[in-house]
C-alpha positions as CSV (number, residue, x, y, z in Angstrom):
1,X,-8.5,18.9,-0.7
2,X,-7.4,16.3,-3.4
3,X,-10.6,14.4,-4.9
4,X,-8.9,12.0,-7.5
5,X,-6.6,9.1,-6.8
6,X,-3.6,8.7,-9.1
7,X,-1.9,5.5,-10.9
8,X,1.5,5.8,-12.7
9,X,1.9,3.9,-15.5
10,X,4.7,2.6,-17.4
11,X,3.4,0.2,-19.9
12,X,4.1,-2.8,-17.8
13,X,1.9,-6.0,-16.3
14,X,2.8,-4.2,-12.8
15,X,1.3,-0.4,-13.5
16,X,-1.8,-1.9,-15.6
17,X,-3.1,-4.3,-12.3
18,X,-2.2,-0.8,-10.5
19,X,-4.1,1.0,-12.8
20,X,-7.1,-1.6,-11.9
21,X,-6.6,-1.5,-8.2
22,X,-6.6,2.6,-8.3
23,X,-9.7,2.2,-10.2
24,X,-11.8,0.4,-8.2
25,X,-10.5,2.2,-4.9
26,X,-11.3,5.9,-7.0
27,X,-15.2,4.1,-7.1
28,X,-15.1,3.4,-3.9
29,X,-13.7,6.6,-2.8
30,X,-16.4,8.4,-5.3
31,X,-13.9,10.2,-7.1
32,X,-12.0,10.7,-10.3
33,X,-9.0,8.3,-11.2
34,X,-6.0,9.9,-13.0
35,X,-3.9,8.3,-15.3
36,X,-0.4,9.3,-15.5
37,X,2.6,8.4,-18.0
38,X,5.8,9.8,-17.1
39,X,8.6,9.9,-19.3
40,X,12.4,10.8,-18.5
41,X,12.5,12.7,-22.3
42,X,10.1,15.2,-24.0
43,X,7.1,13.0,-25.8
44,X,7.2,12.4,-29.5
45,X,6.2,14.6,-32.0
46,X,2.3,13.9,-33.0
47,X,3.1,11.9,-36.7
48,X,1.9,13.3,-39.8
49,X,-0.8,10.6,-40.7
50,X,-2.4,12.0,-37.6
51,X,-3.9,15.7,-37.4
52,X,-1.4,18.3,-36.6
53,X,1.4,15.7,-36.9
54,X,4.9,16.4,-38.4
55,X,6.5,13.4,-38.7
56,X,6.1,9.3,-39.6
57,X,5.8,6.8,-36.8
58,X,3.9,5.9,-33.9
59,X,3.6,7.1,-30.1
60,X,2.9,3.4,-28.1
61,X,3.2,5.4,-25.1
62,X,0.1,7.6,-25.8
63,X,-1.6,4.2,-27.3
64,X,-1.1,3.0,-24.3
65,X,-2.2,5.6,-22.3
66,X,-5.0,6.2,-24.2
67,X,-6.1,2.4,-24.1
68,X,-6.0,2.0,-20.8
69,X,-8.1,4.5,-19.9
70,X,-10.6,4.0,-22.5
71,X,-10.4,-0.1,-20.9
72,X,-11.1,1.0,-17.8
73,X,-13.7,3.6,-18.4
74,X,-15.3,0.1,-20.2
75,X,-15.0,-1.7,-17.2
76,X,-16.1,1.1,-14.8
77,X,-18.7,2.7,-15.9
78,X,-19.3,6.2,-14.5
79,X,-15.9,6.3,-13.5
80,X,-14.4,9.4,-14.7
81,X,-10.8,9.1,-15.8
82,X,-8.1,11.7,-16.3
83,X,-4.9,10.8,-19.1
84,X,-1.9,12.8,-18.6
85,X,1.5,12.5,-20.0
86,X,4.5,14.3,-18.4
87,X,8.2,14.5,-18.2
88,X,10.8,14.1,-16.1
89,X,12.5,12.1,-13.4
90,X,10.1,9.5,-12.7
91,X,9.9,9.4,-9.3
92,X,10.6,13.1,-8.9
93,X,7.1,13.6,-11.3
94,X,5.3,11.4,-9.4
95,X,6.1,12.2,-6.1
96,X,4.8,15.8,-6.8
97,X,1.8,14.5,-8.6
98,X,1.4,12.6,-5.1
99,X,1.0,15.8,-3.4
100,X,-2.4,16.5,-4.8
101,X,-3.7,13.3,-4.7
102,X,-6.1,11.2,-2.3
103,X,-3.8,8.3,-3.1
104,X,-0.4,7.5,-5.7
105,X,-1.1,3.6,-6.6
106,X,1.8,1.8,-8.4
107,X,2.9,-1.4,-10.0
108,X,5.1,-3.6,-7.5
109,X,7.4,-6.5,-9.1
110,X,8.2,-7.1,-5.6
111,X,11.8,-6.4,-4.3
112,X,13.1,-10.4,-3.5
113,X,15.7,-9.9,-5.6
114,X,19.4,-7.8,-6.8
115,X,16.5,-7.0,-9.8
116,X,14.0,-7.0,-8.4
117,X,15.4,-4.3,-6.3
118,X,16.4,-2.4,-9.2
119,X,13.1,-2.8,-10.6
120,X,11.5,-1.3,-8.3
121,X,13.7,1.9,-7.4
122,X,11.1,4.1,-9.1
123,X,8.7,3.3,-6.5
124,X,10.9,3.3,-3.5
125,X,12.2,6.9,-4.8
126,X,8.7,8.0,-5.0
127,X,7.3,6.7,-1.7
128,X,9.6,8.0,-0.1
129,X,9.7,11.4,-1.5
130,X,6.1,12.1,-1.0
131,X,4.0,12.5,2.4
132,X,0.6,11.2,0.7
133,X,-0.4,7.5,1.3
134,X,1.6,5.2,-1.7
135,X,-0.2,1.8,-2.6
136,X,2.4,-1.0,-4.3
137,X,0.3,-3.6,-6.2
138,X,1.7,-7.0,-8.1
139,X,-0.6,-8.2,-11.1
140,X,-2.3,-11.1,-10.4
141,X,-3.0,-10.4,-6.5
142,X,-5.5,-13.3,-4.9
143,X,-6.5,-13.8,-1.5
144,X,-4.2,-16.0,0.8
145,X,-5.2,-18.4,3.7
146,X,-6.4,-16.9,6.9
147,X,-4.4,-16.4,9.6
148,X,-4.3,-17.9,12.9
149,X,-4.8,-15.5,16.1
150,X,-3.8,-16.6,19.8
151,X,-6.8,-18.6,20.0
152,X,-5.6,-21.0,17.4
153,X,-9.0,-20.2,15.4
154,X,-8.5,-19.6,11.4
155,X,-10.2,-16.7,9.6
156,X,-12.2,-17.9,7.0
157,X,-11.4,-17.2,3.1
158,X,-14.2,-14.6,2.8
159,X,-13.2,-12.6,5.9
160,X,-9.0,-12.6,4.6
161,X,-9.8,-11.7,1.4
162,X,-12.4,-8.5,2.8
163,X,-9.9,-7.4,5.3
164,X,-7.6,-4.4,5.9
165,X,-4.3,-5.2,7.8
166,X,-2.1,-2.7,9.7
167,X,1.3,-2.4,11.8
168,X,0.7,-1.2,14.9
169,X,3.7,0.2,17.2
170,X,2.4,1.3,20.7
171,X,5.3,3.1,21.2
172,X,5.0,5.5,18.6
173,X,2.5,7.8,17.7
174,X,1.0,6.7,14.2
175,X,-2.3,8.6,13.6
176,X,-2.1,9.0,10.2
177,X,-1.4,5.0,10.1
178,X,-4.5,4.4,11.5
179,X,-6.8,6.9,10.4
180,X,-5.9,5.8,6.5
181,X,-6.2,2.0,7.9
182,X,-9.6,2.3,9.6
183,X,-10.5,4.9,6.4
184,X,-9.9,1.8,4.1
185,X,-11.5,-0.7,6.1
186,X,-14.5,1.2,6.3
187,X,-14.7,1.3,2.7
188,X,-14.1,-2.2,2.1
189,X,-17.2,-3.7,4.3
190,X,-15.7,-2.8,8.1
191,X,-13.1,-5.5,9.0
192,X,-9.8,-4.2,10.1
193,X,-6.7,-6.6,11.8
194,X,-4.4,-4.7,14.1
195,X,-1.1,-6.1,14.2
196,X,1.2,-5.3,17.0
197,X,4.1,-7.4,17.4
198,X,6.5,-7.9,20.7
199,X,9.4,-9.7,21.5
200,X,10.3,-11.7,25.0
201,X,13.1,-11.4,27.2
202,X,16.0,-13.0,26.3
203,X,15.6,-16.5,28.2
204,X,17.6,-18.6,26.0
205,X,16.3,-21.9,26.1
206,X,14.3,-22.0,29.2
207,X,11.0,-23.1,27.6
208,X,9.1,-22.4,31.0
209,X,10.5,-18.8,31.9
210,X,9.8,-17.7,27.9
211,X,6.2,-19.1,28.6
212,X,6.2,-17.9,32.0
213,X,7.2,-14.4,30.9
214,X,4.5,-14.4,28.1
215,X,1.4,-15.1,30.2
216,X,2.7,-12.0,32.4
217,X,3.4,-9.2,29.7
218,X,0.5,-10.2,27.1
219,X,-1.8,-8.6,29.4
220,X,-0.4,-4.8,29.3
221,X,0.8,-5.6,25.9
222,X,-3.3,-6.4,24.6
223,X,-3.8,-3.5,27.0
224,X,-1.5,-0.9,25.3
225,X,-2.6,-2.0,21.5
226,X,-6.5,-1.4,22.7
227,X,-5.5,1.9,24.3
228,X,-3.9,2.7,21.2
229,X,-7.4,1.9,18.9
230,X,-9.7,3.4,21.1
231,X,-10.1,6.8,19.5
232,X,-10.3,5.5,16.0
233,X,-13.2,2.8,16.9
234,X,-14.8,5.9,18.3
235,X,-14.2,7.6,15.2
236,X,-15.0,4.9,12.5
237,X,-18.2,2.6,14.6
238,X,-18.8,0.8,11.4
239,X,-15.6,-1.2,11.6
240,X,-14.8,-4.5,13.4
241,X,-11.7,-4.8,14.4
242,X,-9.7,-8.0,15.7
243,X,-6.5,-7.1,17.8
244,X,-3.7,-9.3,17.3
245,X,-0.4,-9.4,19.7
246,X,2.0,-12.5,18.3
247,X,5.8,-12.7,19.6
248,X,7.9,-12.8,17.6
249,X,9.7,-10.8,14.9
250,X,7.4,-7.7,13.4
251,X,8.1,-7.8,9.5
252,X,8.0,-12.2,9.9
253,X,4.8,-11.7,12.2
254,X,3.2,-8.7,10.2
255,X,3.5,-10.7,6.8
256,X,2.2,-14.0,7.9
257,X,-0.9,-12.0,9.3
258,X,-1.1,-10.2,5.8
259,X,-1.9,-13.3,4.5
260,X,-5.0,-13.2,2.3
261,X,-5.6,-9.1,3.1
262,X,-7.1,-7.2,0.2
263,X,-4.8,-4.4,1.5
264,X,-1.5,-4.2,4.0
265,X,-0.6,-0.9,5.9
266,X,2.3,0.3,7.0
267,X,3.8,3.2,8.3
268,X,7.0,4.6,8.0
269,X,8.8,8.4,9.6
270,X,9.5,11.2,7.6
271,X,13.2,10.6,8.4
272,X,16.2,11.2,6.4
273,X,19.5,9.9,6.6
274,X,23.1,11.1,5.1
275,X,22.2,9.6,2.1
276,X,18.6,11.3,2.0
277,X,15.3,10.0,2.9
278,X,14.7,6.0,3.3
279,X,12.5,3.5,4.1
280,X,12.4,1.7,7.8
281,X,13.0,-2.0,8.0
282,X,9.6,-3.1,8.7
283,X,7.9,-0.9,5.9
284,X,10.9,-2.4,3.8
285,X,10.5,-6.1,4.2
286,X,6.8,-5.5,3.8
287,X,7.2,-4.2,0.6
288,X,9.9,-6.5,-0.7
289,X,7.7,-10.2,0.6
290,X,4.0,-9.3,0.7
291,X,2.1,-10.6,-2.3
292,X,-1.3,-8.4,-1.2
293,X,-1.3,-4.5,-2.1
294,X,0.2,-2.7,0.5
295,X,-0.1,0.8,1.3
296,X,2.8,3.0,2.9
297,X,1.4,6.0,4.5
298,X,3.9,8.3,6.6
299,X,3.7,10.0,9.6
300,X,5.7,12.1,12.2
């Protein structure tokens, strides 16, 4: 069984607030965090002015390798922490490093953009590459508003920014989805919101039949969403969970209930296309709009 989690660096602001987040979920998870550096060439020679060197010059990639960890041991103390440099294909690296990890954390620039996209392929190539749970963190992440449930009632700042947030679909079979949400949750105090969103027939315009319709599905809908939960409140007592059934579009609906989450989870099938293995749209527009961490765990 895997007993470290794993960041991937790459020297910028996005893979040192990863590095960050990946420490302080390794404390949590009492285990060691790993450091990795993954470079597409073979690493330069060790200089001369240093022992065993050959050559003039400096390495900034093992400077910064070697700082971060030493920053983070500062800032964590007791946390044990792993350095590693490899090459290769970045996300080809990482994605097998994945495999023998508790958890791959990376840096997110978020993907709202033609380059932003771009930016980002690294981590879209290695999420979906890898079976193991894959957490995207932006630098600078702070706790949103609350949301709003059917009651109208706002969460307050405290309970947003303590909370674990997942996509539910009752129609598929998501364990691993949920038993890495409630996991977390449990972990982070015991406050878990599940998400599942629904759409109505389409009325058109009639205001009354939409309303109408609403009052008579959001019973079996509330109904299948606590069917779904059951085992895992069985499984992890410790956490409270709110159930949340909004109409309305899932990746719109999901992110505005993200809102102020100290982590997102999604789920996405180990599904592959003609031109190889790819994201689904919900897990997509989660990645590319959601400002909190967000974790991408696949299932069957």
């Amino acid at each position: 069984m895997p007993h470290h989690v794993t960041a991937g660096l790459d020297g910028s602001a996005e893979s040192a607030a990863a590095a960050e987040w990946a420490a302080r979920e390794a404390r949590l998870r009492q285990v060691a965090l790993r450091l990795l550096l993954v470079s597409d060439g073979p690493a330069p020679s060790r200089p001369a002015t240093e022992p065993g060197g050959a050559g003039g010059g400096r390495d900034p990639g093992a400077e910064f390798l070697a700082g971060t960890a030493d920053a983070l041991r500062g800032r964590h103390p007791g946390l044990e922490v792993r350095a590693e440099r490899l090459t290769g294909r970045p996300a080809a690296v990482l994605a097998r490093e994945a495999a023998g990890a508790d958890l791959m954390v990376l840096g997110s620039r978020g993907l709202g953009s033609v380059r932003g996209f771009l930016l980002g392929s690294v981590a879209l190539a290695t999420i979906v590459r890898t079976g193991r749970p894959v957490v995207l963190v932006r630098p600078e992440h702070r706790p949103g508003p609350g949301i709003r449930g059917e009651s109208g009632a706002a969460d307050d700042h405290a309970a947003a920014a303590g909370s674990v947030v997942v996509g539910v679909d009752v129609r598929e079979t998501c364990d691993a989805t949920l038993d890495f949400a409630f996991g977390e949750a449990a972990l982070r105090g015991g406050r878990l919101r599940a998400v599942h969103c629904w759409s109505l027939p389409p009325f058109g315009r009639d205001a009354l039949a939409l309303d109408m319709a609403r009052r008579e599905m959001l019973p079996d809908i509330a109904r299948g969403l606590r069917n779904v939960l059951a085992p895992w409140r069985q499984k992890y007592p410790s956490v409270e969970v709110a159930e949340f059934t909004p109409v309305g579009g899932v990746s719109d609906r999901l992110l505005r209930s993200a809102a102020g989450a100290a982590l997102v989870v999604v789920g996405r099938r180990m599904r592959t296309a003609r031109a190889g293995a790819r994201l689904g749209p919900v897990a997509h527009a989660v990645i590319r709009h959601c400002t909190a961490p967000v974790a991408v765990v696949a299932h069957d």
